[in-house]
Biopython code that builds the backbone (N, CA, C, O; Angstrom):
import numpy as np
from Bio.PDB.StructureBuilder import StructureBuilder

atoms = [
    (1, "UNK", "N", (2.612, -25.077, 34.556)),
    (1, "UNK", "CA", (1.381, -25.067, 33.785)),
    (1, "UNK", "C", (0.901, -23.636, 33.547)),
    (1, "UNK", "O", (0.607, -23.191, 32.438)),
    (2, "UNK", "N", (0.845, -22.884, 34.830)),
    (2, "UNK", "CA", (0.603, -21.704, 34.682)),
    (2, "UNK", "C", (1.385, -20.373, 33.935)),
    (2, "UNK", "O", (0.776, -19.427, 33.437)),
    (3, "UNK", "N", (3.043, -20.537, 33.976)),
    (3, "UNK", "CA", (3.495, -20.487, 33.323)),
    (3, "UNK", "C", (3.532, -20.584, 31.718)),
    (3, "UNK", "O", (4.018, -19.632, 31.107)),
    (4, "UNK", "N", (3.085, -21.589, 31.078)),
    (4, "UNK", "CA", (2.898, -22.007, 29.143)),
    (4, "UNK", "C", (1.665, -21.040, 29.075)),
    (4, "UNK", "O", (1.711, -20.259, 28.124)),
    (5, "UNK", "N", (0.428, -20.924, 30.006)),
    (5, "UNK", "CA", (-0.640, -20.257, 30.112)),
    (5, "UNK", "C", (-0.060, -19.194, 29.494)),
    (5, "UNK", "O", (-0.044, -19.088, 28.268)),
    (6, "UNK", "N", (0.540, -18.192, 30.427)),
    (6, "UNK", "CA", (1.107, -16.395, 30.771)),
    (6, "UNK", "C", (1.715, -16.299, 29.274)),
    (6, "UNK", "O", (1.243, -15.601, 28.377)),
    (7, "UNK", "N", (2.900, -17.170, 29.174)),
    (7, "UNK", "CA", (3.366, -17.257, 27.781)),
    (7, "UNK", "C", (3.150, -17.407, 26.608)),
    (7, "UNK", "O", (3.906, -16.918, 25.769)),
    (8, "UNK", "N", (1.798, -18.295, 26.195)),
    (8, "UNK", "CA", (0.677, -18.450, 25.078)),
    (8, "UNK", "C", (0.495, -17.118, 25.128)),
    (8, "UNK", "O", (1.120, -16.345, 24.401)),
    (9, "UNK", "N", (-0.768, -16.586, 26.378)),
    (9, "UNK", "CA", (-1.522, -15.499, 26.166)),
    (9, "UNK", "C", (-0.767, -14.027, 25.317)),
    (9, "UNK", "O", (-1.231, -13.242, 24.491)),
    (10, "UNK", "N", (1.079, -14.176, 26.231)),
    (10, "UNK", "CA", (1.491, -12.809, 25.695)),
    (10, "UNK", "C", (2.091, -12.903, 24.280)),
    (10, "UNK", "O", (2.503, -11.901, 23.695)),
    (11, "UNK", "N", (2.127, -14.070, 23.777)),
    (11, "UNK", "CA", (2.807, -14.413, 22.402)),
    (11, "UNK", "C", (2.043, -14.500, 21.415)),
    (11, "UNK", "O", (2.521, -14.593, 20.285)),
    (12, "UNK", "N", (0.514, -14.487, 21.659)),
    (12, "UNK", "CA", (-0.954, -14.487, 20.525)),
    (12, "UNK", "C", (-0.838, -12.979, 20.178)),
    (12, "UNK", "O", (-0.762, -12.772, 18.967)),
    (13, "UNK", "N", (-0.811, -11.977, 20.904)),
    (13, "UNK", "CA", (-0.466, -10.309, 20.002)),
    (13, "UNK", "C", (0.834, -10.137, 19.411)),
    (13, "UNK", "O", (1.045, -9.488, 18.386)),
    (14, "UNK", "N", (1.575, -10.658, 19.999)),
    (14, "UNK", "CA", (2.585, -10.210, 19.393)),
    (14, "UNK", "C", (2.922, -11.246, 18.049)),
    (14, "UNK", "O", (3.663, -10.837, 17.155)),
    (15, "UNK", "N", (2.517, -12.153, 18.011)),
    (15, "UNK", "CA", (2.565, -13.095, 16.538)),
    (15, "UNK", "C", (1.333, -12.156, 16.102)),
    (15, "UNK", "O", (1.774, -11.691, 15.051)),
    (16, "UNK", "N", (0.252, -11.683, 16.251)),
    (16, "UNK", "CA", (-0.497, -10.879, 15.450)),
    (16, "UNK", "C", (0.371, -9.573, 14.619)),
    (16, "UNK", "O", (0.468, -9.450, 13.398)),
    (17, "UNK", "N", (0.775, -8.943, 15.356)),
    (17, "UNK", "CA", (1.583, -7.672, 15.668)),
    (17, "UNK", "C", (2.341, -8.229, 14.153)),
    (17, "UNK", "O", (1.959, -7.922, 13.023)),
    (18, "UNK", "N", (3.550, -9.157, 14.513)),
    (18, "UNK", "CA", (4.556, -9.058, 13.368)),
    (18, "UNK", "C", (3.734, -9.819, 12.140)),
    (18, "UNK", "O", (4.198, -9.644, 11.013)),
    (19, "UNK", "N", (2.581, -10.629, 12.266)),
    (19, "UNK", "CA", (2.281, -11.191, 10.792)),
    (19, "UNK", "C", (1.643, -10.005, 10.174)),
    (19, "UNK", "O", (1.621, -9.903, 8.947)),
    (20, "UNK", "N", (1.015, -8.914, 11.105)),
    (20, "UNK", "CA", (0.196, -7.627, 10.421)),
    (20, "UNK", "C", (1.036, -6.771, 10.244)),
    (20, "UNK", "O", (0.622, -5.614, 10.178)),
    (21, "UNK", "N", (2.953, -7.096, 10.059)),
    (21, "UNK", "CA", (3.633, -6.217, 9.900)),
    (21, "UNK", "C", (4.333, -5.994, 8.502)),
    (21, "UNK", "O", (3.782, -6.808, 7.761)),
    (22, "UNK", "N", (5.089, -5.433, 7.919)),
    (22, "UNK", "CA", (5.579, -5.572, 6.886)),
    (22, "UNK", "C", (6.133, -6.461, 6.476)),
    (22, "UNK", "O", (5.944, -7.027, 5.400)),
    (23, "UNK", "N", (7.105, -6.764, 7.514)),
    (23, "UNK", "CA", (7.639, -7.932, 7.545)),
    (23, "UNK", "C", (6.840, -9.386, 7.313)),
    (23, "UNK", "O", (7.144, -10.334, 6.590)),
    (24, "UNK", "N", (6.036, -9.248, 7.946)),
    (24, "UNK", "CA", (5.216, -10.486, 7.729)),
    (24, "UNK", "C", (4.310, -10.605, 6.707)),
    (24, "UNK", "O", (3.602, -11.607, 6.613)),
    (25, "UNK", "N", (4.237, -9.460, 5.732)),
    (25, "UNK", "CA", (3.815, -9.527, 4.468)),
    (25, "UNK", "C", (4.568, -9.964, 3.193)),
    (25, "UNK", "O", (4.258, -10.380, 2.077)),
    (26, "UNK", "N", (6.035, -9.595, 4.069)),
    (26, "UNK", "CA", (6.952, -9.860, 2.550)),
    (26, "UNK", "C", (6.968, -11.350, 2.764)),
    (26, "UNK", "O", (7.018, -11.975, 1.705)),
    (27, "UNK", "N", (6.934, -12.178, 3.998)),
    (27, "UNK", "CA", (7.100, -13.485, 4.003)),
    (27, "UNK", "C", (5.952, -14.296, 3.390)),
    (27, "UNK", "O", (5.908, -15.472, 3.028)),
    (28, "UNK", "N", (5.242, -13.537, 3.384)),
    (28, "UNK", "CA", (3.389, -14.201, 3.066)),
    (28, "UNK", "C", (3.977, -14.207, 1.591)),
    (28, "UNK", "O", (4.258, -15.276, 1.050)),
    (29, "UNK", "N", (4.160, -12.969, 0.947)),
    (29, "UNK", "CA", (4.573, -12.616, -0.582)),
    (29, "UNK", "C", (5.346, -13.767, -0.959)),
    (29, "UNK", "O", (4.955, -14.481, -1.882)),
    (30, "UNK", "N", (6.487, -14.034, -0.283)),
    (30, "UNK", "CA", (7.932, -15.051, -0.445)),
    (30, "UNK", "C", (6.747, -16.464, -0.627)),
    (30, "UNK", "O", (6.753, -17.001, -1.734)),
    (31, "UNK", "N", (5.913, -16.945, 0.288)),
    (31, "UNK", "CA", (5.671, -17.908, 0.459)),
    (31, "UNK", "C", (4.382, -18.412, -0.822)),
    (31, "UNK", "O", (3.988, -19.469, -1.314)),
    (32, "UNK", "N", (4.096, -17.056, -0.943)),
    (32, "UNK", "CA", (2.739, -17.154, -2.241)),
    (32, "UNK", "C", (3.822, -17.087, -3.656)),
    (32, "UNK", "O", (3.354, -17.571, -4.687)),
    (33, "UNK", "N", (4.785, -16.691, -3.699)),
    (33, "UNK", "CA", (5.434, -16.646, -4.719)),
    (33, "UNK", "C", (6.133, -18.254, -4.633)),
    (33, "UNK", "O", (6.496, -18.636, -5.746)),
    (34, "UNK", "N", (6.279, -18.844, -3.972)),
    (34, "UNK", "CA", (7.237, -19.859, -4.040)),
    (34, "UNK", "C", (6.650, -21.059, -4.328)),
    (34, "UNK", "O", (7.238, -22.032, -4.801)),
    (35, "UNK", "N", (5.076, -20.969, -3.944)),
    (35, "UNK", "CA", (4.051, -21.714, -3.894)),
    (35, "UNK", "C", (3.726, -21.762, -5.293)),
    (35, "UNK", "O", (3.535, -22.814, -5.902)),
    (36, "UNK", "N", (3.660, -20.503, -5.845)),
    (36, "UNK", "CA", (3.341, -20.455, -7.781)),
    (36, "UNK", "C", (4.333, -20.884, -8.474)),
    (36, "UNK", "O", (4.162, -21.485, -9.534)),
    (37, "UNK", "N", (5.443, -20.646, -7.995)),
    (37, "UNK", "CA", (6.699, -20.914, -8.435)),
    (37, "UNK", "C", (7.110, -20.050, -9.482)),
    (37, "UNK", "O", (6.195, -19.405, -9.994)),
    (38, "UNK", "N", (8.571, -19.821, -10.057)),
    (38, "UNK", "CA", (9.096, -18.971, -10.552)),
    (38, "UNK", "C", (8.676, -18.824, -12.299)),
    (38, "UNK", "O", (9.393, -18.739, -13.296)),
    (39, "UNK", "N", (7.385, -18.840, -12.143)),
    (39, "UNK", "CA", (7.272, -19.051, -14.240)),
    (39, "UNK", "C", (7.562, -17.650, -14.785)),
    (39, "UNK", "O", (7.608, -16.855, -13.847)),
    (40, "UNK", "N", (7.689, -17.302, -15.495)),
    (40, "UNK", "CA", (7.446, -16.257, -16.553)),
    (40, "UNK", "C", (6.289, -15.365, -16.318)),
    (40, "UNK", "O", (6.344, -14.136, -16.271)),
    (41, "UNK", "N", (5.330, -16.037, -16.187)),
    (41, "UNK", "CA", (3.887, -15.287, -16.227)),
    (41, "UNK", "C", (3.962, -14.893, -14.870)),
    (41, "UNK", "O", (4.246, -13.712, -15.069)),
    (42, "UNK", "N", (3.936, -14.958, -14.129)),
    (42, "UNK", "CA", (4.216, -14.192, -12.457)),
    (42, "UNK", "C", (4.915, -12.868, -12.874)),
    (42, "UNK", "O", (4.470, -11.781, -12.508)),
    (43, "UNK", "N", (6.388, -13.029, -13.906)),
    (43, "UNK", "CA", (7.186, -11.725, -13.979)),
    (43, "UNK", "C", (6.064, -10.828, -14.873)),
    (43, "UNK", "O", (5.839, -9.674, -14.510)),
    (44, "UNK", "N", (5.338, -11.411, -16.099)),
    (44, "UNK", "CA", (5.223, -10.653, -16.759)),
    (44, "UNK", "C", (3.742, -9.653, -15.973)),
    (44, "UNK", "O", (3.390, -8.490, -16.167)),
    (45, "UNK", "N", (3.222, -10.647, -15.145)),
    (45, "UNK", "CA", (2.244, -9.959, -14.665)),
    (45, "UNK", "C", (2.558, -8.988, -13.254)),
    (45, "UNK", "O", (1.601, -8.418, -12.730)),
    (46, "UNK", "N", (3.822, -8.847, -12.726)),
    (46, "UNK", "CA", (3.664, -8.047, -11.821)),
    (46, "UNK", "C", (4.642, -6.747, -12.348)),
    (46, "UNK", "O", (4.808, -5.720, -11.691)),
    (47, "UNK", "N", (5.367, -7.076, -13.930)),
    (47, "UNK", "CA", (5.904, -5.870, -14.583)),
    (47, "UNK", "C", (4.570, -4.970, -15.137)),
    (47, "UNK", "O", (4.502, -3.773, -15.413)),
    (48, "UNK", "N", (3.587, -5.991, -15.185)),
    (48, "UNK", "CA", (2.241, -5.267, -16.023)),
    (48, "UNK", "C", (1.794, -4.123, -14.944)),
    (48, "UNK", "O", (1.600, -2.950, -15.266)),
    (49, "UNK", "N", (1.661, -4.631, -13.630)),
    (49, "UNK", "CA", (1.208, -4.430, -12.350)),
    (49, "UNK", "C", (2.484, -3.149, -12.229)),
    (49, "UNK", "O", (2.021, -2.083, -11.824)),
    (50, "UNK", "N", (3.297, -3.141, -12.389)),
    (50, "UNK", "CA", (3.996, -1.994, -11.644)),
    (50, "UNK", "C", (3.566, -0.902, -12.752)),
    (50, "UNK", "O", (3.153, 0.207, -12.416)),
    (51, "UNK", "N", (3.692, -1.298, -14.093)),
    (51, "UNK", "CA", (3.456, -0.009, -15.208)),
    (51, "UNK", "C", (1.888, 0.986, -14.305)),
    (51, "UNK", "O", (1.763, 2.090, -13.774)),
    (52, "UNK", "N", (0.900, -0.304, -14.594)),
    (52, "UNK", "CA", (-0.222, 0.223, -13.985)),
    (52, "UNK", "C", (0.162, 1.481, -12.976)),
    (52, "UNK", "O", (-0.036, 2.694, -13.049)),
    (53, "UNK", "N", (0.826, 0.597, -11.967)),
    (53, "UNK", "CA", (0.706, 1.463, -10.580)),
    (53, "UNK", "C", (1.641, 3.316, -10.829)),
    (53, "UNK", "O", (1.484, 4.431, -10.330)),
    (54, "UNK", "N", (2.791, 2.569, -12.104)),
    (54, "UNK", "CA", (3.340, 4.052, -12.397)),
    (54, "UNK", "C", (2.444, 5.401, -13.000)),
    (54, "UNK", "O", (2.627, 6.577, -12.685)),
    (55, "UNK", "N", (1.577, 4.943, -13.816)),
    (55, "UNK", "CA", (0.552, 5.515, -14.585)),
    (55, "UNK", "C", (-0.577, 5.777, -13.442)),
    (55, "UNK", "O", (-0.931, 6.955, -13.392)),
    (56, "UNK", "N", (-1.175, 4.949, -12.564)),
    (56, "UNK", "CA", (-2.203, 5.899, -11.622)),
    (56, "UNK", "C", (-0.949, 6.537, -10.775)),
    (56, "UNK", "O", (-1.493, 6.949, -9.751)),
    (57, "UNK", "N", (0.138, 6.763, -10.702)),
    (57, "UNK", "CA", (0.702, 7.322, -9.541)),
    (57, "UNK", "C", (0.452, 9.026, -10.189)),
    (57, "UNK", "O", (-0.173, 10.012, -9.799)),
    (58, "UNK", "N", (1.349, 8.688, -11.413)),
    (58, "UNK", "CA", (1.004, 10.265, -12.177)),
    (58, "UNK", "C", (0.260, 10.693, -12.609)),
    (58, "UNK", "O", (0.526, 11.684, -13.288)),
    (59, "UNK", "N", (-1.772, 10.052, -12.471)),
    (59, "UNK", "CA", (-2.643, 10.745, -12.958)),
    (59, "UNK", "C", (-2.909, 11.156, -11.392)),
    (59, "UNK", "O", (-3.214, 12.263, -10.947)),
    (60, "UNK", "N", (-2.751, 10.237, -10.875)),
    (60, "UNK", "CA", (-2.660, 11.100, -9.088)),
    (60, "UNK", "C", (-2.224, 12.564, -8.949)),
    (60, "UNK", "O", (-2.847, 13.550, -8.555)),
    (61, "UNK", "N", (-1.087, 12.426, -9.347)),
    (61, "UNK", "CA", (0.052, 13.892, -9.083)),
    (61, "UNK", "C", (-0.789, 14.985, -10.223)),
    (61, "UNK", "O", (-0.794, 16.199, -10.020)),
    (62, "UNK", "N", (-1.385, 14.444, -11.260)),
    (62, "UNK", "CA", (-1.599, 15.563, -12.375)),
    (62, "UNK", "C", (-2.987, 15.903, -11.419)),
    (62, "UNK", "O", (-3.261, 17.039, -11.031)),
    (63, "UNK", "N", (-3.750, 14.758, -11.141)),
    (63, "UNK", "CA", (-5.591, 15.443, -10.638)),
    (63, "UNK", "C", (-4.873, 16.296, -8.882)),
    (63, "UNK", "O", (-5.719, 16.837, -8.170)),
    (64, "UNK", "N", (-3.527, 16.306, -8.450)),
    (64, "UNK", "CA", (-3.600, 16.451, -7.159)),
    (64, "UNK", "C", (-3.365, 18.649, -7.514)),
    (64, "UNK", "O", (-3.916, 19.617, -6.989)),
    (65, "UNK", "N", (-2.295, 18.529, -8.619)),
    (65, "UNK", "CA", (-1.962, 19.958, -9.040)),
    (65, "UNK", "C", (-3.012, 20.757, -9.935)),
    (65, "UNK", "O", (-2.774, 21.922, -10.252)),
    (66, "UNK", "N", (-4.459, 19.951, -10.434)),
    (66, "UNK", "CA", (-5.199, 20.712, -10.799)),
    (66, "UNK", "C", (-5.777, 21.372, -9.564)),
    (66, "UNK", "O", (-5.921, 22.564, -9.292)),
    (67, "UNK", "N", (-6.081, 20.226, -8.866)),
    (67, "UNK", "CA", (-6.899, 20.740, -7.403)),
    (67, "UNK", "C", (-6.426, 21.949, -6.881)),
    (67, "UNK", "O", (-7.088, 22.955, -6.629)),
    (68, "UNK", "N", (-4.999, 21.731, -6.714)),
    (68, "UNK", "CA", (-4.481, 22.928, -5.997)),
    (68, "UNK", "C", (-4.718, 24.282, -6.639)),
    (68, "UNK", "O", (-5.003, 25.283, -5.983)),
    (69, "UNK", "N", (-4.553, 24.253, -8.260)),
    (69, "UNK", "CA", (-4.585, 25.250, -9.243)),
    (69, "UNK", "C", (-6.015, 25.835, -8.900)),
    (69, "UNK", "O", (-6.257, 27.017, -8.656)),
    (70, "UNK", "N", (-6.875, 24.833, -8.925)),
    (70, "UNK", "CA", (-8.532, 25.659, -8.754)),
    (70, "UNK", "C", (-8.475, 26.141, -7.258)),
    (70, "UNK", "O", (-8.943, 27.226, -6.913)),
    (71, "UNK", "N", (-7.808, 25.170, -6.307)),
    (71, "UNK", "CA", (-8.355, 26.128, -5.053)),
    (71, "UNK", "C", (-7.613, 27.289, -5.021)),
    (71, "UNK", "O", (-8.266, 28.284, -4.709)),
    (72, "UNK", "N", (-6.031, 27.521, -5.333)),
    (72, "UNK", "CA", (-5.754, 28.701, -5.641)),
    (72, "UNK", "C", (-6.562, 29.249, -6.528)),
    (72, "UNK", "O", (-7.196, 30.114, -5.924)),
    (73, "UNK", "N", (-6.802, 29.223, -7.360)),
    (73, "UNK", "CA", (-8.082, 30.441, -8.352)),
    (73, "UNK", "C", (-9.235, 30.662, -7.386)),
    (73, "UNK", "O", (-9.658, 31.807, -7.541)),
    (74, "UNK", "N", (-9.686, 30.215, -6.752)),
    (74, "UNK", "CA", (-10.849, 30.426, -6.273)),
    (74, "UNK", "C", (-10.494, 30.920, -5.248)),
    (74, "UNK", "O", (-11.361, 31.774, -5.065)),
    (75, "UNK", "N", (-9.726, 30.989, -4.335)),
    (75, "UNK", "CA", (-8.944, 31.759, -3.428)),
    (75, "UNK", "C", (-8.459, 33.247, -3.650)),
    (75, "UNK", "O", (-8.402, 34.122, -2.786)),
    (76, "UNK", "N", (-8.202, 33.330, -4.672)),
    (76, "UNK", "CA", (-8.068, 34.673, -4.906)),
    (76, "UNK", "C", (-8.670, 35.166, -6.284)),
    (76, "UNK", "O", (-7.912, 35.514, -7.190)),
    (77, "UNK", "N", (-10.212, 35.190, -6.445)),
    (77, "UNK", "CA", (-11.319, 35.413, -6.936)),
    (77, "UNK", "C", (-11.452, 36.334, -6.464)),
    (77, "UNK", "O", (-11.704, 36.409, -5.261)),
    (78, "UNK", "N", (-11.271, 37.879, -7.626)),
    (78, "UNK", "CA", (-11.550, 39.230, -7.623)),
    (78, "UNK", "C", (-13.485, 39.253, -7.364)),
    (78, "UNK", "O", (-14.312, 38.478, -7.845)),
    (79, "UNK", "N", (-13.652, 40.149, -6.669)),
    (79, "UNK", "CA", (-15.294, 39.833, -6.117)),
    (79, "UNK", "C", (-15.791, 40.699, -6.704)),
    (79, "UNK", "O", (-15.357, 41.842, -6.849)),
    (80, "UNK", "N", (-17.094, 40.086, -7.245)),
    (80, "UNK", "CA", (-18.466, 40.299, -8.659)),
    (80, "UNK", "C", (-18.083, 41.825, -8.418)),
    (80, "UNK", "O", (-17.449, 42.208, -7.434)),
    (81, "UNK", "N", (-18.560, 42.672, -9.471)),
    (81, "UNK", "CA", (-19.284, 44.311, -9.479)),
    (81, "UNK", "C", (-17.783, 44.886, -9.273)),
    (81, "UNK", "O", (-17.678, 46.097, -9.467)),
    (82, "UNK", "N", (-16.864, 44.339, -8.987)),
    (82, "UNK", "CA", (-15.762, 45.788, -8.618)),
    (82, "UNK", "C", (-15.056, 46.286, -9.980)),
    (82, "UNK", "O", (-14.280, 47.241, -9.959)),
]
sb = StructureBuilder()
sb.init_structure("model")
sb.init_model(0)
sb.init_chain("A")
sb.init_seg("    ")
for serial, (resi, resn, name, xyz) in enumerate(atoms, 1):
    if name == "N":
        sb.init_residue(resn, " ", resi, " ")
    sb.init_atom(name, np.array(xyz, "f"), 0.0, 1.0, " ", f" {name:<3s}", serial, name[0])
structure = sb.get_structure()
C-alpha cells in the first residue's frame, strides 16, 4: 500500500516534467492536429503562420542592427565644443 503511495507521489513531477517538455508538446500538437483532422485549411493556415513568423523574424534582425548601429554612434560621440 505504502509502496503505490511512494510511487504515485514520485511519478506526479515527473509526468509534469515530460508533459512541460518538448516532447510533450509535440504530442499535445499530434493529438490537436489529429483531433481537427487533416483538411486543407489547417495546411493553409499554419503555411500562413510560418510566412508571418519569417517576416517578424527579419524585422527582428533589421530593429536588432539598428540598435546596435545607434549604440555604436552614441558610443563614440565626438564631445560638444571640441
Amino acid at each position: 500500500m505504502w509502496g503505490l503511495v511512494v510511487v504515485l507521489a514520485l511519478l506526479i513531477p515527473l509526468i509534469a516534467v515530460v508533459l512541460d517538455s518538448q516532447l510533450g508538446r509535440a504530442l499535445a500538437a499530434r493529438l490537436e492536429r489529429d483531433r481537427l483532422g487533416d483538411g486543407g485549411v489547417l495546411g493553409e493556415r499554419v503555411a500562413a503562420l510560418e510566412g508571418e513568423v519569417d517576416r517578424l523574424t527579419r524585422d527582428v534582425q533589421r530593429l536588432e542592427e539598428e540598435a546596435e548601429f545607434l549604440h555604436r554612434l552614441l558610443e563614440h560621440k565626438p564631445a560638444q565644443g571640441d
